[in-house]
C-alpha positions as CSV (number, residue, x, y, z in Angstrom):
1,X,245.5,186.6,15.7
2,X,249.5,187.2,16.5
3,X,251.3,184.3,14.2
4,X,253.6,184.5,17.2
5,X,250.9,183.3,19.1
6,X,249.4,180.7,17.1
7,X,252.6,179.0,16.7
8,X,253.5,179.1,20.3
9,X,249.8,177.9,21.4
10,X,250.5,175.2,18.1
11,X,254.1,174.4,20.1
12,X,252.4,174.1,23.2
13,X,249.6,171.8,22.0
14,X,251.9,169.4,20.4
15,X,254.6,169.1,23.5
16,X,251.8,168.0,25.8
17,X,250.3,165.8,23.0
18,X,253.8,164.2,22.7
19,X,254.1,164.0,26.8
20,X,251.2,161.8,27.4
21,X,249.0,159.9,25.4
22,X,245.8,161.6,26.6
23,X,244.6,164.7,24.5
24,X,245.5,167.5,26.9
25,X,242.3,168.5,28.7
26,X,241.4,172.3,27.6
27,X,239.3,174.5,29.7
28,X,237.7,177.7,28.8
29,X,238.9,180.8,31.4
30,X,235.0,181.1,32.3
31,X,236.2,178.4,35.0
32,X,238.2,180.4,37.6
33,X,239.9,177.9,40.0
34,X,238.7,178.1,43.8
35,X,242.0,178.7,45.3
36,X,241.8,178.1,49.5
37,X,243.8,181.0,51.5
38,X,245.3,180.8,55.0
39,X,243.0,182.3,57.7
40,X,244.3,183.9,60.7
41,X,243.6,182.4,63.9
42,X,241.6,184.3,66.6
43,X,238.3,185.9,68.4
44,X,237.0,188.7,66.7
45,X,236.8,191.6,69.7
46,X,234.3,194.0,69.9
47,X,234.3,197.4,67.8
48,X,232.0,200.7,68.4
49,X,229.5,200.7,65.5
50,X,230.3,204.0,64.6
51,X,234.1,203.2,63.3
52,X,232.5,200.9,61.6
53,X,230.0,203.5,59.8
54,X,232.6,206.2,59.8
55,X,234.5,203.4,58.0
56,X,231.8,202.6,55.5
57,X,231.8,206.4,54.5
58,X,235.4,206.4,54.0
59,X,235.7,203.6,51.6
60,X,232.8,204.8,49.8
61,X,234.4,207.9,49.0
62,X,237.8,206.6,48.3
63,X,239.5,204.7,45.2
64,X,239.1,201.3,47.5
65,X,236.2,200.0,44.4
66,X,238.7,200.3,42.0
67,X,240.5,197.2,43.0
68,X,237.3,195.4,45.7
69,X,234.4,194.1,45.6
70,X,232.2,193.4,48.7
71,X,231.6,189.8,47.7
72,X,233.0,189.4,44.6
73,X,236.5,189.1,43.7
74,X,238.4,192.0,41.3
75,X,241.9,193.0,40.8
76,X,241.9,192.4,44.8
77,X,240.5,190.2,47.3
78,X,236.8,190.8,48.2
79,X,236.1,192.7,51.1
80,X,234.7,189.4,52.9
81,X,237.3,187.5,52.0
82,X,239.7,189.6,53.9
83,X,237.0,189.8,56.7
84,X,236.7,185.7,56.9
85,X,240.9,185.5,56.9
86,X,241.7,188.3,59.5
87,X,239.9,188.7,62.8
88,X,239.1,192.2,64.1
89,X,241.1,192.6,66.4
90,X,242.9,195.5,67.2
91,X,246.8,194.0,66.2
92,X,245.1,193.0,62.9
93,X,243.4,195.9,62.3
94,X,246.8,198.1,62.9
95,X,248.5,195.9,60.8
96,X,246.0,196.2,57.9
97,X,245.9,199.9,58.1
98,X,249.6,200.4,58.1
99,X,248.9,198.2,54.2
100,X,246.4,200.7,53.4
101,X,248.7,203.2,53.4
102,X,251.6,202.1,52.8
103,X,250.6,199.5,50.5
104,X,251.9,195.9,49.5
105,X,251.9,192.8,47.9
106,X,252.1,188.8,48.1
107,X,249.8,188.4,50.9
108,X,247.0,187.4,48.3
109,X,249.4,186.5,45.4
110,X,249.9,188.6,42.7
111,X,248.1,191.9,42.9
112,X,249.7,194.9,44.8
113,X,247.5,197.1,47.0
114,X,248.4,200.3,46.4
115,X,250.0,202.7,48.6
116,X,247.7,205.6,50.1
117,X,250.2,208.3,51.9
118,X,247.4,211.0,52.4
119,X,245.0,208.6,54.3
120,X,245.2,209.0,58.3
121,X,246.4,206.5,59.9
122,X,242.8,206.7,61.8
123,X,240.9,206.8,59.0
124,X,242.4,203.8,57.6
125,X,242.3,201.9,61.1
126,X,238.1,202.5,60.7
127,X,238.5,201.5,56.8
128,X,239.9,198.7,58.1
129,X,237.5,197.8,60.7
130,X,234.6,198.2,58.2
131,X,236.1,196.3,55.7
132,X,236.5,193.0,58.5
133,X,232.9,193.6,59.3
134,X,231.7,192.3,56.1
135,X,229.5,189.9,55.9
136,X,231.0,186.1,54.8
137,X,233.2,185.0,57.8
């Protein structure tokens, strides 16, 4: 282990031992914290099923895995998160697709979606749409 390290965790221990008279509670990173995100108000409107399909194609062929998970958060938000903050409708979905391709960040903290200049703007309007048809809303 980096002495550096040690002493700083050492440092650390010992300032918040000094700060309170409680042993500072330590808990292992296997506990992510559930952190609640604002949801968008709205109706979701009605999509044609085959944007949606022609959407599920697209993202299965591009580098959108990488960063998302269906249900399961990654280096991004799960796909069903973003499909239980952001209703489909079609300001949203424009919105979103204009991310996709020209990418971003701070709208779900930290991570930074990356920018994807050769995607259509139509084909990332239907990876959009399948993406807020997820299950989980």
């Amino acid at each position: 282990m980096n002495s550096g390290l040690i002493l700083a965790t050492t440092f650390l221990l010992g300032f918040l031992s000094a700060c309170s008279s409680k042993t500072p509670e330590i808990r292992p990173f296997s506990e992510p914290e559930k952190k609640e995100f604002f949801v968008v108000p709205g109706e979701d409107e009605k999509v044609d099923l085959e944007i949606i399909k022609r959407g599920q194609v697209l993202v299965a062929y591009s580098d959108c895995y990488q960063c998302h998970k269906e249900a399961d958060k990654a280096k991004g938000p799960s796909f069903s998160d973003i499909a239980r903050r952001y209703p489909m409708r079609e300001a949203i979905i424009d919105m979103l697709a204009r991310k996709v391709i020209s990418g971003g960040f701070g709208a779900w903290g930290y991570p930074v979606m990356s920018a994807h200049p050769k995607v259509s703007v139509e084909d990332a309007r239907a990876m959009v749409t399948y993406v807020l048809s997820v299950e989980g809303k």
